[in-house]
MARMI-586866 format. One record per residue (C-alpha): residue number from 1; residue in one letter; x, y, z. Coordinates in Angstrom, 1 decimal. Each point is the difference from the previous one (the first is absolute). Layout:
// MARMI-586866
<resi NUM	resn a	c1 X	c2 Y	c3 Z>
...
END
This chain:
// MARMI-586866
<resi 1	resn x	c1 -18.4	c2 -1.9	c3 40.1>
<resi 2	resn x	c1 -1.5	c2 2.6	c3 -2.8>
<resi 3	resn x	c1 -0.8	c2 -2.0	c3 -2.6>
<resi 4	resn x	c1 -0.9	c2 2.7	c3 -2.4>
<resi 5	resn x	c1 -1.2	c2 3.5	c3 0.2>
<resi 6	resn x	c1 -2.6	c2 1.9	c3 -2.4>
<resi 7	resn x	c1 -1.1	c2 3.0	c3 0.0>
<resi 8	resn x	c1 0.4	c2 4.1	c3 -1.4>
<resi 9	resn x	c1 3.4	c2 0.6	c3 -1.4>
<resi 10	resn x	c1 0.8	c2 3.0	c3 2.3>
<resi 11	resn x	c1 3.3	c2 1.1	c3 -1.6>
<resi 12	resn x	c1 2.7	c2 -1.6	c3 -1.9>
<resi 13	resn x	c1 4.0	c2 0.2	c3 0.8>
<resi 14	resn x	c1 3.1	c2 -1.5	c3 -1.8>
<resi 15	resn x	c1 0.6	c2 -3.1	c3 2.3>
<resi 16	resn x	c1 -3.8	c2 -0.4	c3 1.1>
<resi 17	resn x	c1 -3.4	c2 1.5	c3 0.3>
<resi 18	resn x	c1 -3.1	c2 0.3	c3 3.2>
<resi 19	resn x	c1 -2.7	c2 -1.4	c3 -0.5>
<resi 20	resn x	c1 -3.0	c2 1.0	c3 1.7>
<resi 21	resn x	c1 -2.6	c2 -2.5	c3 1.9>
<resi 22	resn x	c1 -2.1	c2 1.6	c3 2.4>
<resi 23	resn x	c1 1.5	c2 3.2	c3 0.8>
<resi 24	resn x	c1 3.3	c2 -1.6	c3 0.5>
<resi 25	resn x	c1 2.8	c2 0.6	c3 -2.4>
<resi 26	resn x	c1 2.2	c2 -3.7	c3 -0.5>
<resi 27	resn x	c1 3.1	c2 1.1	c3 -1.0>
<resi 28	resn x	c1 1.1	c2 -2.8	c3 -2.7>
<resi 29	resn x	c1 3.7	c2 -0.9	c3 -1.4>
<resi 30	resn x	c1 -0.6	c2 -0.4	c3 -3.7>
<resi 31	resn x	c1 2.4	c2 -1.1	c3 -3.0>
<resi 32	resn x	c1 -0.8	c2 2.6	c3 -2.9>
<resi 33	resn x	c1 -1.6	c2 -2.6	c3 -1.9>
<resi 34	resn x	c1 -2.4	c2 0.0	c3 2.7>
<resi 35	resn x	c1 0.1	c2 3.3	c3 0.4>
<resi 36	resn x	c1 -1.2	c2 0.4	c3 -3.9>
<resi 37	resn x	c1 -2.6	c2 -1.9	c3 0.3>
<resi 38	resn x	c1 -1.6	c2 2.8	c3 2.8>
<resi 39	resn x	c1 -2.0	c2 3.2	c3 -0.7>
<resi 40	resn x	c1 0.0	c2 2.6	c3 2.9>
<resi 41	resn x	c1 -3.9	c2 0.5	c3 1.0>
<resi 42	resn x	c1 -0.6	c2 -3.4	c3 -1.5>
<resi 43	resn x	c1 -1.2	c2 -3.3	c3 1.9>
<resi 44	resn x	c1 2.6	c2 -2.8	c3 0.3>
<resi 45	resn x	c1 0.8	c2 -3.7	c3 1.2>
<resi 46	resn x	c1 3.3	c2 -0.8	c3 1.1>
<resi 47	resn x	c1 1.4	c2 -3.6	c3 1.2>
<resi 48	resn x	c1 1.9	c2 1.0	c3 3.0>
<resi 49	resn x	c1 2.8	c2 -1.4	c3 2.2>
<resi 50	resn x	c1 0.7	c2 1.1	c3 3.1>
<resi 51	resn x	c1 3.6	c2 0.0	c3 1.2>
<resi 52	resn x	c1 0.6	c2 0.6	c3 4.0>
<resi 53	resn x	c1 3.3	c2 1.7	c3 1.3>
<resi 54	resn x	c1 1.0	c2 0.7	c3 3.5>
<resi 55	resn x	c1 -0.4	c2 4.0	c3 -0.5>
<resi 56	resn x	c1 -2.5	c2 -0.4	c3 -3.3>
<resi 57	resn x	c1 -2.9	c2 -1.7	c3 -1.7>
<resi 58	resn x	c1 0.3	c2 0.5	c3 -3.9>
<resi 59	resn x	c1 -3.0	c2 -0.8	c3 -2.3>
<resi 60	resn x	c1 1.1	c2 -1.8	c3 -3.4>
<resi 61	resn x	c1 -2.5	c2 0.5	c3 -3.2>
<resi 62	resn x	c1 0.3	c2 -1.9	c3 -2.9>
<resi 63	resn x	c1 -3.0	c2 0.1	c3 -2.8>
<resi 64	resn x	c1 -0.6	c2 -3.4	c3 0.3>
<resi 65	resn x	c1 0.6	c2 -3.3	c3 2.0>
<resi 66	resn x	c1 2.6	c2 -1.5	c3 -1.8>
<resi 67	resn x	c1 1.9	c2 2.8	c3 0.4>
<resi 68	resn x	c1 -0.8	c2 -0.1	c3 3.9>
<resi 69	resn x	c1 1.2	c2 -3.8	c3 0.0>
<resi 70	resn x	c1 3.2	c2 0.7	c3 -2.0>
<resi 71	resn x	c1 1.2	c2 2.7	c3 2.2>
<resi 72	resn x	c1 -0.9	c2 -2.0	c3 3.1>
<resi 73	resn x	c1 2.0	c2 -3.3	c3 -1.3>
<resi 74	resn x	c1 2.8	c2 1.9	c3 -0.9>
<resi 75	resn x	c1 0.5	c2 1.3	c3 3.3>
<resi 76	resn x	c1 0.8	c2 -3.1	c3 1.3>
<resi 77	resn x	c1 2.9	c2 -0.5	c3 -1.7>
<resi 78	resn x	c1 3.2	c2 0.8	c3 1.9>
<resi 79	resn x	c1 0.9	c2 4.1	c3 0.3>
<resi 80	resn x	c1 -3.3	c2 0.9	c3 -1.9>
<resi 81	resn x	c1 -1.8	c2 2.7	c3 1.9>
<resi 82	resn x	c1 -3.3	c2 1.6	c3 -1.5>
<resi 83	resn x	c1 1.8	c2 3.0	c3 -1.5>
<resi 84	resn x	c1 2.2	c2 -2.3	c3 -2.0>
<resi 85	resn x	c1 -3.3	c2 -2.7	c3 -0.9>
<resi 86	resn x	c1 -1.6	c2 3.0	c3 -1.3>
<resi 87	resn x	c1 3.0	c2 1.5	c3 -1.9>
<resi 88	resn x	c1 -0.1	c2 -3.2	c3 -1.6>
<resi 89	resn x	c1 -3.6	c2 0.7	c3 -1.0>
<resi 90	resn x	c1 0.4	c2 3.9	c3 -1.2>
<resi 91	resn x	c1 2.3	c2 -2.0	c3 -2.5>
<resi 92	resn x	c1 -1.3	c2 -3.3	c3 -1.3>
<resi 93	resn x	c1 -3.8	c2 -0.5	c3 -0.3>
<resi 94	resn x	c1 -0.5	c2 -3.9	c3 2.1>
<resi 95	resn x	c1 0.0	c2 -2.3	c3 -3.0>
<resi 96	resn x	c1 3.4	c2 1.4	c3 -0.5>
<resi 97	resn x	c1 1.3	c2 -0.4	c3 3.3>
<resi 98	resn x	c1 -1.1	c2 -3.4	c3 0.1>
<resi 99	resn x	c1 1.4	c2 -0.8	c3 -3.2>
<resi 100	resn x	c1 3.7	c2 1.5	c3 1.3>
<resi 101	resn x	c1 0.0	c2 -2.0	c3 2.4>
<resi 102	resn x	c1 -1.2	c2 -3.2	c3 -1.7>
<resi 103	resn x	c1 2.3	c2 0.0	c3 -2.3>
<resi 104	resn x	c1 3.0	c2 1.6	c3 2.3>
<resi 105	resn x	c1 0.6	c2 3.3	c3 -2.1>
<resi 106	resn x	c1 1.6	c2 1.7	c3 2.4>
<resi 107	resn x	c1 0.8	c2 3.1	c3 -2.8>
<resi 108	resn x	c1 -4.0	c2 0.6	c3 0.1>
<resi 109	resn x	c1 -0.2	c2 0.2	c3 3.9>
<resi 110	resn x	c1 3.3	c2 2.2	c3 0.6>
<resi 111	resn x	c1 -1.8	c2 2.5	c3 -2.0>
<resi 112	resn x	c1 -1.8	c2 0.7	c3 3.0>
<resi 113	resn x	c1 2.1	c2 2.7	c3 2.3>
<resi 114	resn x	c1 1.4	c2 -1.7	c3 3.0>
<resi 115	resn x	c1 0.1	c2 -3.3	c3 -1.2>
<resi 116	resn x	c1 3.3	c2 -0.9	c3 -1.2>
<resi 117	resn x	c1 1.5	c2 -3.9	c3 -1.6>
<resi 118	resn x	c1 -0.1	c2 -1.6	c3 3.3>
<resi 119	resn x	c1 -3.1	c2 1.4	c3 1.3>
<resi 120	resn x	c1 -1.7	c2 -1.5	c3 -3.1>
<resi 121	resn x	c1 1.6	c2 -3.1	c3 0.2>
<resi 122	resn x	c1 -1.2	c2 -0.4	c3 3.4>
<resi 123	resn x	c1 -3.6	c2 1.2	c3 -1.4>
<resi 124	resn x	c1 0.0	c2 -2.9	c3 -2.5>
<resi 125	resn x	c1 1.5	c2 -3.0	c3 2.6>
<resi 126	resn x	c1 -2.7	c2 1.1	c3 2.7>
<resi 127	resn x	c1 -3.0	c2 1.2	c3 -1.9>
<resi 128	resn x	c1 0.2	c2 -2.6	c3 -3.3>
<resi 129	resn x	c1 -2.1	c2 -3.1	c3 1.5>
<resi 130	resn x	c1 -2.3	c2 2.5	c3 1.2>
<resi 131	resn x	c1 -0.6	c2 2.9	c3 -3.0>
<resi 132	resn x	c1 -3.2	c2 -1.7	c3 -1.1>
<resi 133	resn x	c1 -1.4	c2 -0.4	c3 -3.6>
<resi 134	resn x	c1 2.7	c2 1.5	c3 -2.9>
<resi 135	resn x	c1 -1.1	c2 0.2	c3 -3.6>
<resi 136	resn x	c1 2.3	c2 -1.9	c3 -2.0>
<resi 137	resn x	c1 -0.5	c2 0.1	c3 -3.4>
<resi 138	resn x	c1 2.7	c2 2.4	c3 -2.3>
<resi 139	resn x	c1 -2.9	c2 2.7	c3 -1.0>
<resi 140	resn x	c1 -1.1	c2 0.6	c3 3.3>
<resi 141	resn x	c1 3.4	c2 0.7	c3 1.0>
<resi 142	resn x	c1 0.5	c2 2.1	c3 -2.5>
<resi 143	resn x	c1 -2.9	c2 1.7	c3 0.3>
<resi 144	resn x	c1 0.8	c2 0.3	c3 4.2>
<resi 145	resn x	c1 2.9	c2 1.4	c3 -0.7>
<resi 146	resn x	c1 -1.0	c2 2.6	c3 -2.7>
<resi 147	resn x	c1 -2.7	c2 1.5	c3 2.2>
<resi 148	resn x	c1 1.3	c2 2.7	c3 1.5>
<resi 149	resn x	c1 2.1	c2 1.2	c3 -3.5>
<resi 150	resn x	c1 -2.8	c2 0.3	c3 -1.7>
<resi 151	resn x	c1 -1.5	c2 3.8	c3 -0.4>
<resi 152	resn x	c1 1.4	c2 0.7	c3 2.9>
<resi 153	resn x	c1 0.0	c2 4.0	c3 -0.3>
<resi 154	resn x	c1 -4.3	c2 -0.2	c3 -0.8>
<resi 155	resn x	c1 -0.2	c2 -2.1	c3 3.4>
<resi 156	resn x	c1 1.9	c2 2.0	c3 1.6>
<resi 157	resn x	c1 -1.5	c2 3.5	c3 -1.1>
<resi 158	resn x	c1 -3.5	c2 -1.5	c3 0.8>
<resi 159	resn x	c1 0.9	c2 -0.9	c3 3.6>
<resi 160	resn x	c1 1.4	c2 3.0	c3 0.5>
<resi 161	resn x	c1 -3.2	c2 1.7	c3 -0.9>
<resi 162	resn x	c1 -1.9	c2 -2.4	c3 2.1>
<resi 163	resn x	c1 2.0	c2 0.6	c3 3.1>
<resi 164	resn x	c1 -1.2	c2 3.8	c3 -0.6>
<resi 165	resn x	c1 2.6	c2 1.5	c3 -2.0>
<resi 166	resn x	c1 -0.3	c2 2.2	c3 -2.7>
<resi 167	resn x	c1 0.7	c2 -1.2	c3 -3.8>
<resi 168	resn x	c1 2.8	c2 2.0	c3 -0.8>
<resi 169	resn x	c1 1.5	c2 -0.7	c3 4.1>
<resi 170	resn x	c1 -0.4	c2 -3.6	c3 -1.1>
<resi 171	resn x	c1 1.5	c2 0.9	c3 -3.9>
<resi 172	resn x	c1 3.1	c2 1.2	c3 1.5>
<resi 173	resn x	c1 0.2	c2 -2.2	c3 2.6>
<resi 174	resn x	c1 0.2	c2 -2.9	c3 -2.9>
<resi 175	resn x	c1 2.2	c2 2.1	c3 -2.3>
<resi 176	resn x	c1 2.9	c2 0.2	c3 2.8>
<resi 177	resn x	c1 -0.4	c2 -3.7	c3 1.0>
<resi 178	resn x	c1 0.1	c2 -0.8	c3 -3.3>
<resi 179	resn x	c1 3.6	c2 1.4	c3 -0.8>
<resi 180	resn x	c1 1.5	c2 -2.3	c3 2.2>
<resi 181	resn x	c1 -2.3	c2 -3.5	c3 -0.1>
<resi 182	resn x	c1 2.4	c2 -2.8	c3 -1.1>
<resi 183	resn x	c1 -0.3	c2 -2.6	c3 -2.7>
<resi 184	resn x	c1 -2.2	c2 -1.8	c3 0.6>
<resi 185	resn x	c1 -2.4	c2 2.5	c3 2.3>
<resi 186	resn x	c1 -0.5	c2 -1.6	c3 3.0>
<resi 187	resn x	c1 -3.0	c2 -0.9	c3 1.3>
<resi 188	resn x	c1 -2.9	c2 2.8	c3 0.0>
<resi 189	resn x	c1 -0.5	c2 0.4	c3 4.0>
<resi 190	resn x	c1 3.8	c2 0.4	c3 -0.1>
<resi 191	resn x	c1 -0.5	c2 3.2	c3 -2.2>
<resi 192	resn x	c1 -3.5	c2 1.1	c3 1.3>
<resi 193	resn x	c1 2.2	c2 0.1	c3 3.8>
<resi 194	resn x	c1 3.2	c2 2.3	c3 -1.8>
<resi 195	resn x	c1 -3.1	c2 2.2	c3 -1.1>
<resi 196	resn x	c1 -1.9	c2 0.3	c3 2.9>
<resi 197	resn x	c1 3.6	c2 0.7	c3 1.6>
<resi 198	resn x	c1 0.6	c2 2.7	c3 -2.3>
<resi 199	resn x	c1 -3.4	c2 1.7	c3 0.3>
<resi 200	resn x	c1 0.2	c2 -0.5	c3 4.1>
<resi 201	resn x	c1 3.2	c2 2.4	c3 -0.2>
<resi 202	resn x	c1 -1.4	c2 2.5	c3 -2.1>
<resi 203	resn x	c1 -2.9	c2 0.6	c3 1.9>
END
């Protein structure tokens, strides 16, 4: 098992990014909060997880353990795969996914594509005795839930930037998402993805 990784950020794609340890590139499957958090040419430290296919071995990164955990625990519930646990991270930070599924809001976890009533229903009857610790109090929920609608288009923009493109790439890039972002925005990994999508086809 990989336990984690570090090393030079050797380059930097929309669904993941190599890292570089010794001469070796380790090609790394990233959600773009993750992926924000990187600098090409920069030194990093990913938590990994390794997942082992037939015809594949796919390395997981995740900017730190709890994230790791979550996406393991969630792929032991029934019909979740690691594309789908991590889809459910790209959306919801962990505090949030915990708190969905402690409390059964099934509207928060069908915001994640792929997941639709009675996949999350399932999430929450497998997964609920075993979520872990969930903040309970009114404000932090609030304050959970606001997270990612708050100056979304600054986070965005700056991400962008860090990922290596250029200001006005990443200005237009938030402009266009920004035309169609519902009320209330969803989360800001959500809206850093659409970018990143939108910048991928451009190039």
């Amino acid at each position: 098992m990989i336990a984690s990784v570090r090393g030079r950020v050797a380059s930097i794609a929309p669904d993941g990014a190599v890292i570089e340890i010794g001469g070796i590139g380790i090609a790394v499957q990233c959600t773009p909060g993750t992926l924000a958090g990187l600098r090409t040419g920069a030194d990093a430290q990913l938590s990994t997880s390794l997942v082992v296919r037939e015809d594949s071995l796919t390395l997981y990164g995740f900017a730190d353990q709890d994230e790791k955990h979550l996406f393991e625990l969630l792929q032991s519930a029934s019909g979740v795969g690691p594309r789908l646990a991590q889809a459910v991270l790209a959306v919801h930070p962990p505090d949030v996914v915990r708190k969905a599924i402690a409390n059964a809001d099934t509207t928060a976890l069908t915001r994640v594509p792929g997941i639709g009533k009675k996949s999350a229903e399932r999430l929450i009857l497998e997964l609920r005795d075993r979520i872990g610790p969930v903040a309970l109090s009114g404000g932090d929920a609030v304050e959970l839930a606001d997270i990612g609608s708050r100056g979304w288009p600054e986070q965005v923009r700056e991400a962008l930037v860090g990922l290596g493109w250029t200001a006005s790439a990443a200005e237009q890039a938030v402009a266009i998402v920004a035309e169609t972002v519902p009320e209330p925005a969803p989360p800001t990994p959500v809206l850093l993805k659409q970018a990143i999508q939108l910048l991928g086809r451009a190039r």
